[in-house]
BARO-985327 format. One record per residue (C-alpha): x, y, z; residue number from 0; residue in one letter. Coordinates in pm, whole numbers, plus 50000, padded with zeros to 5 digits. Each point is the difference from the previous one (the first is absolute). Layout:
N
    px    py    pz   n res
     X     Y     Z NUM   a
...
//
This chain:
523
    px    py    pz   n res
 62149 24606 32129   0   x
 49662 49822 50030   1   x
 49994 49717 50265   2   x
 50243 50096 50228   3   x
 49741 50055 50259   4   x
 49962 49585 50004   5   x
 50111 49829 50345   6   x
 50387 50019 49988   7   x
 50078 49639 50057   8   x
 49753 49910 49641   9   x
 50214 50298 49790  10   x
 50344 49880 50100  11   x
 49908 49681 49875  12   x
 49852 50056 49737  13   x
 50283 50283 49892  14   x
 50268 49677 50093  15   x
 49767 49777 49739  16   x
 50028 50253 49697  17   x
 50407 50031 50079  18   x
 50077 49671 49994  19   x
 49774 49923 49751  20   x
 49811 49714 50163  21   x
 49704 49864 49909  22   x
 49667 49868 50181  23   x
 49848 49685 49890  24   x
 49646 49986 49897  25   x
 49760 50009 50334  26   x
 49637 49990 49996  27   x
 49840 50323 50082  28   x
 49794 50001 50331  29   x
 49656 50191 49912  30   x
 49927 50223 49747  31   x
 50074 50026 49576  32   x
 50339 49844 49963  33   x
 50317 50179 49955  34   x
 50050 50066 49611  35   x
 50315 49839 49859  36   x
 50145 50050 49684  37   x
 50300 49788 49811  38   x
 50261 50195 49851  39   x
 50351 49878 49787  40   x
 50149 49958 50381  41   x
 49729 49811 50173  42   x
 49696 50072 50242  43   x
 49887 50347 50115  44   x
 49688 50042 50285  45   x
 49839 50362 50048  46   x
 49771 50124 50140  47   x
 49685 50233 49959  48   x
 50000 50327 50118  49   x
 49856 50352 49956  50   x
 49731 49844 49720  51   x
 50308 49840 49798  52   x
 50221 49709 50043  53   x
 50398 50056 50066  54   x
 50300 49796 49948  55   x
 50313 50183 50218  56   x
 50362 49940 50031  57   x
 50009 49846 49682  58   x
 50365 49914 49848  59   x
 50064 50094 49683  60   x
 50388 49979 50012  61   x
 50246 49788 50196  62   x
 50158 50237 50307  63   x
 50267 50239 49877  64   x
 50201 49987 50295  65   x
 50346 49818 50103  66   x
 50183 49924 49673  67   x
 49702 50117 49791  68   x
 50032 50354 50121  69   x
 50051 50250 49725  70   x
 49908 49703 49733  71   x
 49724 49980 49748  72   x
 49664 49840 50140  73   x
 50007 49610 50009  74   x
 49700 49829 49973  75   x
 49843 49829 50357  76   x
 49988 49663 50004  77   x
 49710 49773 50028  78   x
 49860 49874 50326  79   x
 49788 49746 50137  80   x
 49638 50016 50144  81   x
 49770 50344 50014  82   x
 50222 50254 50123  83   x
 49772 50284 50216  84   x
 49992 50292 49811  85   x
 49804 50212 50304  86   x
 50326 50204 50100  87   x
 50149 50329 49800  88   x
 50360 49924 50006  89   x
 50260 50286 50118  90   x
 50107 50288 49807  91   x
 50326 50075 49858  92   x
 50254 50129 50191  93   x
 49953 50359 49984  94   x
 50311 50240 49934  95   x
 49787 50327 50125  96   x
 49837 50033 50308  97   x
 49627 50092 49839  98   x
 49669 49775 49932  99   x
 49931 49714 50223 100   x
 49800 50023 50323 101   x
 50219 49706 50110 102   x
 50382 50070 49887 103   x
 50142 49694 50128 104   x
 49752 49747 49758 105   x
 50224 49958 49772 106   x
 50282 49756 49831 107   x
 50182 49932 49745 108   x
 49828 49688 49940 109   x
 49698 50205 49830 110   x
 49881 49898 49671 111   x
 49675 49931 50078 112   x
 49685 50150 49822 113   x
 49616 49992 50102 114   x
 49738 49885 49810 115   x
 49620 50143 50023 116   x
 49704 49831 49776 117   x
 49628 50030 50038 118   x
 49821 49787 50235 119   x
 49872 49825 49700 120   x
 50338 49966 49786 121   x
 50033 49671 49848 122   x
 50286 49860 49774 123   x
 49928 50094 49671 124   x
 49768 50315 50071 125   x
 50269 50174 49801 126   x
 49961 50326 50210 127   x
 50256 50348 49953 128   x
 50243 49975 50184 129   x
 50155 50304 50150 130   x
 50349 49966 50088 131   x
 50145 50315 50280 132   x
 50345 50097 50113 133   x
 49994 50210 50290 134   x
 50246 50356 49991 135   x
 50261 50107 50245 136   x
 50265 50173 49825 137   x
 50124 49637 49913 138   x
 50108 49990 50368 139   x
 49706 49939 50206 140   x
 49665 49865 50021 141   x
 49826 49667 49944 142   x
 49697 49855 49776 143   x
 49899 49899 50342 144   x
 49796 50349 50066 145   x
 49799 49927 49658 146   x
 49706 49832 50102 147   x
 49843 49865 49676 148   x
 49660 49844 50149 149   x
 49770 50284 49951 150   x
 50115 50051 49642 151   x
 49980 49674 49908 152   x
 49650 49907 50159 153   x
 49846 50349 49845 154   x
 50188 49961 49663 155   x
 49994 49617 49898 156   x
 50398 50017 49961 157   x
 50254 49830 50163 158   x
 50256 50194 50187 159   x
 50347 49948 50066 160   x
 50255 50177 50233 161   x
 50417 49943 49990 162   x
 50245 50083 50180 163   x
 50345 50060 49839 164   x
 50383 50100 50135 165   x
 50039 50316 50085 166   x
 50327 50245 50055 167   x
 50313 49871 49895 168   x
 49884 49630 50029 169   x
 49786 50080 49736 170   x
 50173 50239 49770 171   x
 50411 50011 49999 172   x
 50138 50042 49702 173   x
 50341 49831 50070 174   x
 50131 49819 49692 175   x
 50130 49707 50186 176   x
 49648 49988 50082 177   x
 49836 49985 49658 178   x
 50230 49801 49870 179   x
 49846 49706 50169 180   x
 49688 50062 49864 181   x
 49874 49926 49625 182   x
 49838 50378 49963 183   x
 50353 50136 50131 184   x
 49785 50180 50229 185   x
 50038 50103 50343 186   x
 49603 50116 50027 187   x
 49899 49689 50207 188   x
 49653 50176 50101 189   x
 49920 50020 49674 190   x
 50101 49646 49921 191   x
 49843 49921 50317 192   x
 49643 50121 49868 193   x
 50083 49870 49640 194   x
 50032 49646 50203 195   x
 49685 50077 50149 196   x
 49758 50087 49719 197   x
 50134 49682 49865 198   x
 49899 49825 50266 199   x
 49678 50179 49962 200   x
 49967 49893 49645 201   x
 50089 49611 50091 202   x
 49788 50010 50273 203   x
 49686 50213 50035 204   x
 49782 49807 49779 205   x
 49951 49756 50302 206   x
 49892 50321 50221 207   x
 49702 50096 49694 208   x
 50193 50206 49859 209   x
 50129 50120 49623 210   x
 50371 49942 49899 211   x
 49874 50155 49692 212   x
 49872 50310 50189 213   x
 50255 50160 50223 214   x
 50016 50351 50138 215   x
 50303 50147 50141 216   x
 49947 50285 50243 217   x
 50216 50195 50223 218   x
 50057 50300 50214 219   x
 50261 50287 50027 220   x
 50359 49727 49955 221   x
 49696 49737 49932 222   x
 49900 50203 49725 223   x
 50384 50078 49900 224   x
 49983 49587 49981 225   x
 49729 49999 49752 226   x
 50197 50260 49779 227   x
 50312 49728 50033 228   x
 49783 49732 49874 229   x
 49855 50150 49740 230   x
 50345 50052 49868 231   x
 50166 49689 50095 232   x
 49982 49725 49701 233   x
 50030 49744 50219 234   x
 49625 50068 50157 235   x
 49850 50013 49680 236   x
 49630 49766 49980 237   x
 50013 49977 50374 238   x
 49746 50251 50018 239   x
 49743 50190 49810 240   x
 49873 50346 50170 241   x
 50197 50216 50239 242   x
 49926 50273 50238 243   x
 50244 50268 50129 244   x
 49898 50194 50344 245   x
 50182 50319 50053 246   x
 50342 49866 49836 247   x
 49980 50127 49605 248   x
 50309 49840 49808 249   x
 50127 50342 49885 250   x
 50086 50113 50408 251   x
 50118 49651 50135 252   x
 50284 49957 49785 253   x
 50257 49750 50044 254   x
 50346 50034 50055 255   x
 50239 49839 49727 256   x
 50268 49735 50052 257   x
 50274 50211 50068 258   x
 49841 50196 50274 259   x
 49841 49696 50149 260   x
 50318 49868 50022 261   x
 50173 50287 50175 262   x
 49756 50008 50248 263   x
 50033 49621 49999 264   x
 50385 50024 50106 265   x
 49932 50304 50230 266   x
 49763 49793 50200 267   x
 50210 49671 50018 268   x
 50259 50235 50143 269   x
 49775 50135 50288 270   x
 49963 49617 50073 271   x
 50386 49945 50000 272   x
 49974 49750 49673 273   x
 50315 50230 49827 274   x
 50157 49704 49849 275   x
 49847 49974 49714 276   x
 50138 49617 49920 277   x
 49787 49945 50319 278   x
 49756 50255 49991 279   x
 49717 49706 49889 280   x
 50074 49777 50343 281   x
 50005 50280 50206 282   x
 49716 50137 49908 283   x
 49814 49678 50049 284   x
 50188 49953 50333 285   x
 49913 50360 50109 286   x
 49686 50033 50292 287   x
 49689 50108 49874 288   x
 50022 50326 50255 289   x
 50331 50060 49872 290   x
 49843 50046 49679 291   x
 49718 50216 50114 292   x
 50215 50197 50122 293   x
 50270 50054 49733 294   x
 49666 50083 49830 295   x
 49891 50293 50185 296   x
 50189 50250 49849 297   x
 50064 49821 49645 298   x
 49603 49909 49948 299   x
 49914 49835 49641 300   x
 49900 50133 49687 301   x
 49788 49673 49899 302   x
 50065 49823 49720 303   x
 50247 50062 49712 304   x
 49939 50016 49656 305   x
 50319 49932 49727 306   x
 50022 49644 50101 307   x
 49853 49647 49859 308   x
 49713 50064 50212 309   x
 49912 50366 49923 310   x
 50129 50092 49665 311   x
 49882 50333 49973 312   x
 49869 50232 50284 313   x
 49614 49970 50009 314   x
 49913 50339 49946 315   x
 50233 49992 49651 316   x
 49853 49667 49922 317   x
 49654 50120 49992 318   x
 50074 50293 49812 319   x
 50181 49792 49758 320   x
 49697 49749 49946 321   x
 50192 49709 50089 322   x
 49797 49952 50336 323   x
 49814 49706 50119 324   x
 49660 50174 49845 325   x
 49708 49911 50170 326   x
 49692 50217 50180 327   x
 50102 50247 50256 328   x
 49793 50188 50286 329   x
 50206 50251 50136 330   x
 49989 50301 50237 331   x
 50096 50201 50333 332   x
 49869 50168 50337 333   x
 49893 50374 49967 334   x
 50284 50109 50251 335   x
 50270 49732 49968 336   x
 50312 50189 50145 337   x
 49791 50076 50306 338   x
 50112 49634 50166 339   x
 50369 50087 49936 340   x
 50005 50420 50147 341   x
 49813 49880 50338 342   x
 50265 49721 50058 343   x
 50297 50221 49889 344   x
 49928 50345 50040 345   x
 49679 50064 50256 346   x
 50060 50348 50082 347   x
 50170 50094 49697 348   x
 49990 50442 50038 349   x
 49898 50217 49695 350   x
 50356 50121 50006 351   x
 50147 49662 49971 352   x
 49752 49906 49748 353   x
 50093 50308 49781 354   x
 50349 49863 50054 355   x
 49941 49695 49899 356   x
 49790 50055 49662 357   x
 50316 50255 49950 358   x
 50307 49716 50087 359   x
 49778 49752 49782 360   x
 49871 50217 49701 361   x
 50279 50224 49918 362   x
 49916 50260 49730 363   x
 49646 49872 50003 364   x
 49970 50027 50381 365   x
 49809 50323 50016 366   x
 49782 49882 49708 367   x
 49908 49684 50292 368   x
 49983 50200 50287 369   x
 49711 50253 49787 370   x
 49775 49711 49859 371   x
 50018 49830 50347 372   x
 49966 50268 50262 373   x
 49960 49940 50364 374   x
 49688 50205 50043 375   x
 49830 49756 49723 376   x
 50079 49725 50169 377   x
 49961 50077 50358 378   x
 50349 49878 50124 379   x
 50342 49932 49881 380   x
 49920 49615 50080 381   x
 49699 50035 49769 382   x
 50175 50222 49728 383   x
 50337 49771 49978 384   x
 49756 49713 49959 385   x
 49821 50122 49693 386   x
 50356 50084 49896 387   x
 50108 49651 50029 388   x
 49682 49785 49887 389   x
 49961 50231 49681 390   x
 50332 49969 49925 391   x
 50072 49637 50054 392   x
 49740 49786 50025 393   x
 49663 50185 49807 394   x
 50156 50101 49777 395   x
 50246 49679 49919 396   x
 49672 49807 50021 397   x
 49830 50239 49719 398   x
 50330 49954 49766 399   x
 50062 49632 50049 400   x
 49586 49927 49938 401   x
 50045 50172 49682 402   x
 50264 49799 49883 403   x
 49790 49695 50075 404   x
 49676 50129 49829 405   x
 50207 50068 49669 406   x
 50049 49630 50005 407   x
 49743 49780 50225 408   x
 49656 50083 50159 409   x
 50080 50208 50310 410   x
 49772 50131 50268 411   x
 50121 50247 50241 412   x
 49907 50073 50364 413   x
 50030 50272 50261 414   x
 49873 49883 50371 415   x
 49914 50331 50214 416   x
 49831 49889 50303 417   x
 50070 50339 50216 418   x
 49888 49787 50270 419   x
 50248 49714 49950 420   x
 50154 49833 50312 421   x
 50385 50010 49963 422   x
 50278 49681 50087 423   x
 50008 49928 50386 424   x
 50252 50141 50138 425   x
 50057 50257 49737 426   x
 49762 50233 50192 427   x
 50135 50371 50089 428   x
 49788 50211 50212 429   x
 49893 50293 49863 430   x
 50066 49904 49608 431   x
 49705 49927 49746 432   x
 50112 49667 49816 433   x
 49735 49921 49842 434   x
 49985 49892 49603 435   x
 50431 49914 50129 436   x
 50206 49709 49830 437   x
 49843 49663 50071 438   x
 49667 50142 50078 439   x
 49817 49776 49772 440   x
 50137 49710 50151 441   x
 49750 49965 50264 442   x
 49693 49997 49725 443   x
 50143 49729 49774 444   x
 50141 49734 50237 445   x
 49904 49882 50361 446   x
 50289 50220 50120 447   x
 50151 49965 50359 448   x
 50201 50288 49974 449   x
 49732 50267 49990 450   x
 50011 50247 50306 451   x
 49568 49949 50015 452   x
 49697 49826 49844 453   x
 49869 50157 49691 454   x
 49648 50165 50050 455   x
 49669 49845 49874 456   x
 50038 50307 49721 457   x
 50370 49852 49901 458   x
 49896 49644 50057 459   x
 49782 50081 49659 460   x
 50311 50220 49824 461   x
 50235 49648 50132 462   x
 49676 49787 49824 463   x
 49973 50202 49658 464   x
 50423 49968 50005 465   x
 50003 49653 50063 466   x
 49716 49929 49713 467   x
 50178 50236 49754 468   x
 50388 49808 50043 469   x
 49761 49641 49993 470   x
 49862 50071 49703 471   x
 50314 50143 49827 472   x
 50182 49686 50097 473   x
 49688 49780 49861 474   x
 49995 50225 49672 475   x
 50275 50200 49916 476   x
 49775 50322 50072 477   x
 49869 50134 50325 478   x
 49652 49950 49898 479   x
 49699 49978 50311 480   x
 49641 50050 49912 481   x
 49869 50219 50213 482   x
 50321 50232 50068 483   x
 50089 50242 49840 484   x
 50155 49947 49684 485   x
 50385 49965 50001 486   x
 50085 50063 49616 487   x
 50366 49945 49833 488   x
 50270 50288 50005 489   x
 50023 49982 49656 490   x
 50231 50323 49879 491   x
 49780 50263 50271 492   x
 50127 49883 50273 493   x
 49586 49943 50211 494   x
 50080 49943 50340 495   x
 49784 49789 50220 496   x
 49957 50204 50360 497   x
 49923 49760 50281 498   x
 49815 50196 50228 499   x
 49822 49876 50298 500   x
 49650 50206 49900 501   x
 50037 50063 49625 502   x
 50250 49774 49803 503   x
 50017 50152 49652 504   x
 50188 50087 49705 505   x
 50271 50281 49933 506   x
 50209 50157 49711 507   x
 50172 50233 50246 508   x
 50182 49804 50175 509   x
 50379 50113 49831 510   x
 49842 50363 50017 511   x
 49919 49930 50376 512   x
 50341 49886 50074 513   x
 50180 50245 49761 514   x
 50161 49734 49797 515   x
 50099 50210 49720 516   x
 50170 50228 50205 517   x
 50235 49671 50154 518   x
 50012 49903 49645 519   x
 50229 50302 49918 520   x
 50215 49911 50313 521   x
 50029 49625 49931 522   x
//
């Protein structure tokens, strides 16, 4: 996370600040532009510039879910007095697997905090887009923390704003005891969690400069799964107006419904030793937070639920049905998704055990696999399994699920291929090309710490033309940059938009590329 290079004594003190919530009284600033402070609904905030924009960190958006409030619906955070400094990104969730931060013991349960980034020259009432990001993770790791929105806001005149939200089981058990105490009946408390927080968003961004009436949602992988939940949930509807899906289409990240959410619900609280069910509620509240990350290791989460008073209807039905929060939607994928998930599960997967695979997986229509995705095409099993895996889940899902949008709202569609592309620190095998892999266009669209190197000057201008493309979708409702090259509607032919570092350009091919209509037949 950015920062954590500062003197140790200053970050411990400033980390105690955001946990107990305290508050600095106004001060007079010793040399140089003051500090900017905003007022929201709970009192004072103080920033700071940086990296050509202004920032507001650690900000509050919901009272701590932790003690008694565990496992309970968001509650709103109370007032408090003075300017409270807002110069400090608050920890990240407690993570329930061990991938994604650079320092795995910043975090708490006490974490519903966002960040807010404005131009340098924001002003209340500027009435800017506001773009509004949840990071992925499998909806068991990461934090909005990594999401740097300075250089988008500065280059695009928006204002940008990064949450974190429970994760794992503290975020989605679907334990009836559980949703009984909450008015959706819901045990999804991420997604209530980032309801609470677009709310807040709503209530309070005005004062930041920017739009309540002009709100983009936009996520990755289970951030983009998010987006697909609130587009179906009735309970988000008018609390935002575009929305942008990165490599997550609605029709592959599908939810699981009550009844499975709440076996895996009781199969977890087990693993914790909660098996009585009159007290299953206490002792899950009672239970350590390790004790829960590790009951969680081998029963992960499947995210939120749908079949509740939260989420009626799974998303992907509840677009196809119409009855969808309907608003603008940019959506798209990396050219070789699946290659982030082969290097960190199967490296040195063998052409015999790749045969074997296709065959265990494919059945009948294994050989059919194995002859339109040979090794010797592809140059390795690693290479061949990924094409495999990105046509077959996430190109291809992304091609089917823009189509349903473009039937029924304006819907531009994206494929980043970069075959240059740095990959996730830490996610680096030797010997393995993972370029173009899942979260690769992370590093051009946010001031990302979790990049494994600086972008060169060529991607710097890709990350630019990105950045200016999402900026003016969230401004317009259409991706729309003089001077780029022109980004038109899906409309019913499916015209892809390829992000390339030297030529972005249009496509028809891409379902032909990714032999869509041959994963039709298998779907």
């Amino acid at each position: 996370m950015n920062r954590r290079s500062r003197p140790l004594l200053c970050t411990a003190l400033a980390l105690a600040a955001a946990l107990l919530g305290s508050v600095v009284p106004a001060a007079a600033q010793g040399g140089g532009s003051p500090r900017p402070v905003v007022t929201v609904a709970q009192g004072g905030l103080r920033g700071q510039e940086a990296g050509g924009a202004q920032e507001f960190l650690g900000v509050p958006y919901a009272a701590p879910p932790v003690g008694a409030a565990r496992l309970r619906a968001p509650q709103p955070q109370p007032r408090w007095h003075g300017v409270r400094e807002a110069v400090e990104q608050a920890p990240a969730c407690l993570q329930f697997s061990p991938y994604g931060l650079r320092d795995p013991l910043a975090v708490s349960e006490d974490c519903l905090y966002l960040d807010v980034y404005r131009p340098r020259t924001a002003r209340p009432g500027a009435r800017l887009p506001v773009v509004f990001w949840m990071h992925g993770g499998a909806y068991s790791q990461g934090t909005g923390t990594q999401f740097g929105g300075r250089t988008m806001a500065d280059l695009t005149q928006s204002v940008v704003v990064s949450v974190n939200y429970r994760l794992g089981q503290l975020g989605y058990l679907g334990l009836p005891e559980l949703a009984a105490e909450s008015v959706p009946r819901s045990g999804s408390f991420g997604l209530m969690d980032q309801l609470a927080a677009l709310r807040w968003t709503r209530e309070n961004i005005a004062a930041f400069g920017g739009n309540p009436g002009n709100v983009t949602i936009s996520g990755q992988s289970a951030g983009s799964g998010s987006v697909c939940a609130l587009l179906a949930a009735p309970s988000a509807t008018g609390l935002f107006h575009r929305a942008v899906l990165q490599s997550g289409p609605c029709s592959l990240l599908r939810t699981p419904d009550s009844a499975r959410a709440e076996a895996e619900a009781r199969a977890f609280a087990d693993k914790v030793g909660c098996t009585d069910r009159a007290a299953v509620t206490t002792c899950l509240r009672g239970a350590s937070g390790s004790a829960l990350v590790e009951a969680a290791r081998a029963l992960p989460t499947s995210g939120p639920a749908s079949g509740d008073g939260l989420l009626p209807v799974e998303p992907a039905a509840a677009i196809g049905s119409g009855a969808w929060n309907k608003v603008p939607v940019l959506i798209g994928s990396t050219r070789s998704e699946a290659r982030f998930f082969v290097a960190l599960t199967q490296p040195r997967l063998t052409a015999e055990e790749y045969a074997a695979q296709i065959l265990a997986t494919h059945g009948a229509a294994g050989p059919e696999v194995l002859a339109r995705y040979p090794v010797a095409s592809y140059g390795s099993p690693y290479l061949a399994l990924s094409a495999v895996l990105t046509d077959s889940s996430f190109a291809c899902h992304t091609a089917w699920t823009a189509r349903t949008f473009a039937s029924q709202v304006p819907t531009y569609v994206y494929e980043f291929d970069d075959p240059d592309s740095p990959t996730l620190a830490g996610a680096q095998v030797p010997g393995l090309d993972e370029s173009n892999a899942h979260s690769a266009e992370l590093a051009y669209l946010h001031d990302f710490t979790m990049g494994e190197r600086p972008l060169t000057p060529v991607q710097v201008g890709l990350a630019t033309r990105m950045k200016r493309y999402w900026g003016a979708f969230a401004r317009f409702g259409a991706p729309v940059v003089p001077g780029q090259t022109p980004w038109p509607a899906a409309g019913s032919g499916a015209t892809v938009l390829t992000l390339d570092p030297v030529a972005t350009r249009t496509t028809t091919s891409f379902e032909a590329d990714h032999q869509c209509a041959f994963w039709r037949s298998r779907a």
